[in-house]
N, C-alpha and C positions, 0 to 999 in steps of 0.2 A: 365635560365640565361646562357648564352657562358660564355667560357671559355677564358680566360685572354691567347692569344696567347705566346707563347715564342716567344723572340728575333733573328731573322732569321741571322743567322751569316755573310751571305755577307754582308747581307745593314750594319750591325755591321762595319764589314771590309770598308766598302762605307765611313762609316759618319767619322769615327776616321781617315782615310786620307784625306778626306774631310776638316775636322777639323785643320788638319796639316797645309794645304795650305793658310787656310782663317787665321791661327796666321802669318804664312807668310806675307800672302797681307798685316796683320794691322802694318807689322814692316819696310816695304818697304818704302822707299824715291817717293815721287811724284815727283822728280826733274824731270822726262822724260814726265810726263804729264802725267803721269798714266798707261802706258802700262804696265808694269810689275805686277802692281797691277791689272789692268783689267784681264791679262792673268792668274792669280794665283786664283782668281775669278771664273772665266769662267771653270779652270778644276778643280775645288773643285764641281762648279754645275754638270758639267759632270760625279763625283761619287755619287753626291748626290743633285737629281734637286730641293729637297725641303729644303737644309739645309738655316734653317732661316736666318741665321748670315750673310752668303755668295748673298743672297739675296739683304738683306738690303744694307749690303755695297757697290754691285754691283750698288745699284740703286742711293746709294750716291754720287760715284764715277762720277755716267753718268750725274747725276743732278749738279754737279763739274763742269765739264770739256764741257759739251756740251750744252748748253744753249739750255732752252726751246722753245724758238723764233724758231729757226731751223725747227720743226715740222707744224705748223702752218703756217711760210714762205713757204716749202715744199707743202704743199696743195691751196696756192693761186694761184688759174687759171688766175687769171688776169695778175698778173704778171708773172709768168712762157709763158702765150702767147706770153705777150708783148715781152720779152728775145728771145724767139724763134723766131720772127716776124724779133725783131731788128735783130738776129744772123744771121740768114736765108739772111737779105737782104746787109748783110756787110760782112757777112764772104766770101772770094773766093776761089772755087780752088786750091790745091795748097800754101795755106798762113799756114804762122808758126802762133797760137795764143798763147798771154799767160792769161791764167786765175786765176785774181788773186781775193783770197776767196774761196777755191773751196768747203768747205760745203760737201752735197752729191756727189757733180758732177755734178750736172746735165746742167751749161750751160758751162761745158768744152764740154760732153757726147753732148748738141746741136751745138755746135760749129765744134763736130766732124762730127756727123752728114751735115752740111751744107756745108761739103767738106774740109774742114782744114787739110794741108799736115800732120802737129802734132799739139797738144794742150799739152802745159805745166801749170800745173793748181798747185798752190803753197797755202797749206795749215799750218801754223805754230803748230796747236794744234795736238800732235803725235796722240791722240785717233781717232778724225776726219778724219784724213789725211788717216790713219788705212781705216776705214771703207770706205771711196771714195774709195780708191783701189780695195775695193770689190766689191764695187756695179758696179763700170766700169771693172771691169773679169764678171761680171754677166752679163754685157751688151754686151759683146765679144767684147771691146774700147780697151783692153790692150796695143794693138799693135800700138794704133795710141793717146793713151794719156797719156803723166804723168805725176804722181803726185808728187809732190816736195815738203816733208815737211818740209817745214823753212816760214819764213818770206820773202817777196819777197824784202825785200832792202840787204837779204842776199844770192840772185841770181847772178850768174856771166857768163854772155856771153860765150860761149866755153868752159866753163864745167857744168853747171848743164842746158843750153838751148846751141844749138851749134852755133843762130846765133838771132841778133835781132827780134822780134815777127813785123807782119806787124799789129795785131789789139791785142789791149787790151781790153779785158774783167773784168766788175767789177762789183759786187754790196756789197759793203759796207758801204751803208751809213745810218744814224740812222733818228729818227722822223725829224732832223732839220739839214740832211745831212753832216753835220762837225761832230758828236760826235765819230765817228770810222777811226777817220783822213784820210779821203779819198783823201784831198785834199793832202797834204805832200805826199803820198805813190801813188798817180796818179804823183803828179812831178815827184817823183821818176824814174817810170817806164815808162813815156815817153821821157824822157832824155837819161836815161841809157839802159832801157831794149826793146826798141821799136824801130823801123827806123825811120826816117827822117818825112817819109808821115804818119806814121801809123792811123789806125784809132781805133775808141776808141768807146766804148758800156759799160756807156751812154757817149752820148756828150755833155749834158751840165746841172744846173742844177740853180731854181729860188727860194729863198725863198721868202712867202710872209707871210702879217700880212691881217688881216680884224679884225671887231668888232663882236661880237657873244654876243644874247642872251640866257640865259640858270640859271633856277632859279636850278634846277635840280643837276649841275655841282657845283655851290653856293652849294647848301645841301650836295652835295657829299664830298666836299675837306673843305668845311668853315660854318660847322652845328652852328649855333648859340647858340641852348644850346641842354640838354640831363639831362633828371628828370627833367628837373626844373632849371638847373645850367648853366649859361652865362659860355660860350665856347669862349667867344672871343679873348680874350689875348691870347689864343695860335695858331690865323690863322695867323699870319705873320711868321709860321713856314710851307706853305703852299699856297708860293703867284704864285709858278709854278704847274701848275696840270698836271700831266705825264698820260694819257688818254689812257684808254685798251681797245683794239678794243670794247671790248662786255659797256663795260661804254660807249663808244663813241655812240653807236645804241644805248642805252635808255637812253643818255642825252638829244638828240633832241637839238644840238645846232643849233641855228638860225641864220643864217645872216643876220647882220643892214647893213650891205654895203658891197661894193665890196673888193677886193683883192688889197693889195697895195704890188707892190714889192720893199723886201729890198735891196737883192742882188742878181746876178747872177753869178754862174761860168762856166768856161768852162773847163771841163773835158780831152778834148785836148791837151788841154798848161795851166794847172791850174797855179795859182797867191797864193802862200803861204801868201801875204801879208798881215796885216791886215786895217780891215776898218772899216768905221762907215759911218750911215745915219739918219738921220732926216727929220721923213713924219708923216705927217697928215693924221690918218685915217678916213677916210668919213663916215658919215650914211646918208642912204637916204631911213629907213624907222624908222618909230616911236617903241620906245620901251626900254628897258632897259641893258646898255651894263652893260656885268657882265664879259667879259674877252673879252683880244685879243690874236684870233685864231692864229698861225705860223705854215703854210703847207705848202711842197714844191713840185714842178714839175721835172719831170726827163726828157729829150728827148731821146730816147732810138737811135734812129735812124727820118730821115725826116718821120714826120707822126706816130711816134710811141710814146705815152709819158706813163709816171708813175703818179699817184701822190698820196697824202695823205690827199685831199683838203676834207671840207664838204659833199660832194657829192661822194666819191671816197666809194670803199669796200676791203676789203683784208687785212693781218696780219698786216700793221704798225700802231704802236698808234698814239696817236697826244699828241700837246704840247699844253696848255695853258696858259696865264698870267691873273691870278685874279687882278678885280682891289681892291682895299683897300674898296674903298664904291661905289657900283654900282652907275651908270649916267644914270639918265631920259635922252631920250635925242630923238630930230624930227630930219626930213630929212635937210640935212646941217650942222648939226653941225657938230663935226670933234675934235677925241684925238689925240694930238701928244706922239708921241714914238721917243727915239733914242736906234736904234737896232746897235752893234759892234760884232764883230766878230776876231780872233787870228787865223784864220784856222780849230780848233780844237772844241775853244769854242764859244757859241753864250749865248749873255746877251741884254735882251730887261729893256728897264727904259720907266717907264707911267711917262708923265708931271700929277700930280694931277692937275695942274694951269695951265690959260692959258698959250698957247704958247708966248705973246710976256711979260709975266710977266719977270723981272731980273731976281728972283730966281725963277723957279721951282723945287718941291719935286718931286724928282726923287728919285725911289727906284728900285735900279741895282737888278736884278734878273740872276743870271748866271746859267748858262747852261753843265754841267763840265762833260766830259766824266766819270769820276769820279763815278758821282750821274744821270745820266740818263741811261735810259735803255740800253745797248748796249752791246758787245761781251766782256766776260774774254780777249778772245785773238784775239785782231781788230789790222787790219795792220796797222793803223797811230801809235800805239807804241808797243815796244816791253816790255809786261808785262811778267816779267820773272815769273816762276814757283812755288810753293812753295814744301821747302822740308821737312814737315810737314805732317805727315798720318793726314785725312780727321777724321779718328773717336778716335786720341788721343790728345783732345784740352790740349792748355795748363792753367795753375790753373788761370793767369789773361789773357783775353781774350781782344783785340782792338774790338771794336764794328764797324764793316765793314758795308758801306749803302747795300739797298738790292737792287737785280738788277730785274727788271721785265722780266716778257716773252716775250716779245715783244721790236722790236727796232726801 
């Protein structure tokens, strides 16, 4: 049998500084976003790359502050194409851009690439903003991009960019385009932060509704029962279904009909305003609608678009409206919906009843940045911080909704 090693006295010396740092990090204020804390982390592991403690919390921190989404948007070819297609074919020469979201970098990094005299690329979350700076020195971009960590409605002309941007750069928009206020922080930035003409990636964008069947999607969100026990009284806690790419492939949702649009905006000269519509949506094959679908279209540039529709592939979820009791229904017939909109949020209402009925049952289903997937820290509001260590709750705790990986 070996012998029970002694204790090698550096790694001793290692773990007990080590130790120091990670009581550190747990006492630190998150007010900054975590940097401080990140950094007391990272050379605790650097004396000690297996110190558990330091680990965990490291991973806690990043699971905090940088939303899982990121990852899986980062490896979508499709839409990284499309960005570079659109950026490639709008950026000129010579143009100041500003890039607002900047994430990794990588469509400030293509914008530079496409010729762009500078790229100011404005990120709020200090961890984030961190790490883009690295990755564009690692790209040898330093010289021709930067990064601005603040929130872009707290950019100012002549001192943190020296002169207005001739193209805005954006992708911040969630499953149903308004949940990361794009619209408010696009006015923004083409008002104040942009010239006159500038152009803007994307240019515009379409929500739409269609009918979908899918018993699968029913099973997944509104199980009827489980042992033996009626489940049903608690599916109207469950009438919007927030759809993870990998759900999305084995729901196999069908389309009864085409695509109706509810709104359109234009990315350009966005409209804070809010509004409302009422459509009928069509079927024109036989089957049983069990929700209505809401996917949106991007136009990136002439000929280049986005979308989240049926048929589309890549990191966004989708949205869905269950309805209360699924509809037999043939070619022609037709649910009406009134879909509304604040800029921010989007609330779809199924008529249970006909359309020319007095009263229809209408049940508001809203859509709240709040409670859908989307960024801690998204440019339409400024979500301040907490200054609150991640792994010292306190004795009563608010119960926060969870936010998915996907937006």
């Amino acid at each position: 049998m070996p012998e029970k090693q002694s204790p090698n006295p550096v790694h001793e010396l290692h773990y007990q500084g080590a130790e120091k740092l990670v009581q550190r990090a747990k006492s630190e204020s998150l007010g900054d976003g975590g940097l401080r804390t990140s950094q007391l982390l990272c050379e605790a592991l650097v004396l000690d790359p297996h110190h558990h403690e330091a680990q965990v919390l490291q991973e806690r921190l990043h699971q905090t502050f940088v939303p899982r989404w990121h990852f899986p948007m980062l490896a979508d070819k499709a839409r990284n194409s499309a960005y570079a297609m659109a950026i490639a074919a709008k950026v000129k020469p010579g143009d100041v851009v500003l890039d607002i979201g900047c994430g990794a970098g990588l469509t400030a990094m293509l914008a530079a690439r496409a010729g762009a005299q500078h790229v100011y690329t404005c990120e709020q979350q200090p961890l984030i903003a961190q790490a883009a700076q690295r990755v564009i020195e690692q790209n040898g971009l330093s010289d021709r991009i930067t990064v601005l960590p603040k929130w872009s409605h707290n950019i100012v002309v002549g001192v943190d960019m020296p002169e207005p941007a001739d193209v805005v750069i954006s992708e911040i928009v969630d499953t149903v385009l308004l949940g990361e206020g794009a619209l408010d922080t696009l006015s923004h930035a083409m008002a104040v932060l942009a010239k006159p003409d500038a152009r803007a990636i994307p240019e515009r964008g379409t929500l739409m509704a269609q009918l979908v069947e899918s018993e699968k999607l029913m099973n997944l969100w509104q199980p009827q029962q489980a042992e033996g026990f009626d489940l049903c009284a608690f599916h109207h806690l469950a009438n919007v279904a927030q759809i993870t790419p990998s759900d999305f492939a084995t729901c196999g949702l069908r389309p009864l009909g085409p695509t109706t649009d509810l709104f359109q905006f234009d990315f350009t000269r966005p409209n804070t305003h809010p509004a409302r519509t009422t459509e009928n949506l069509i079927c024109t094959g036989a089957g049983t609608v069990h929700a209505v679908f809401v996917s949106f279209e991007m136009d990136l540039a002439p000929g280049i678009q986005l979308t989240n529709g049926l048929y589309s592939d890549g990191h966004w979820g989708r949205t869905a409206i269950l309805l209360n009791d699924p509809m037999h229904a043939r070619p022609g017939d037709h649910l009406t919906i009134t879909a509304q909109h604040d800029a921010s949020n989007l609330s779809v209402s199924i008529h249970e009843c006909p359309a020319d009925t007095e009263e229809a049952n209408v049940a508001a289903l809203w859509m709240n940045p709040a409670w859908t997937p989307n960024r801690p820290y998204y440019e339409g509001t400024a979500i301040p911080v907490t200054d609150r260590p991640l792994w010292n709750p306190p004795e009563v705790q608010t119960v926060e909704p969870q936010r998915n990986p996907y937006h």
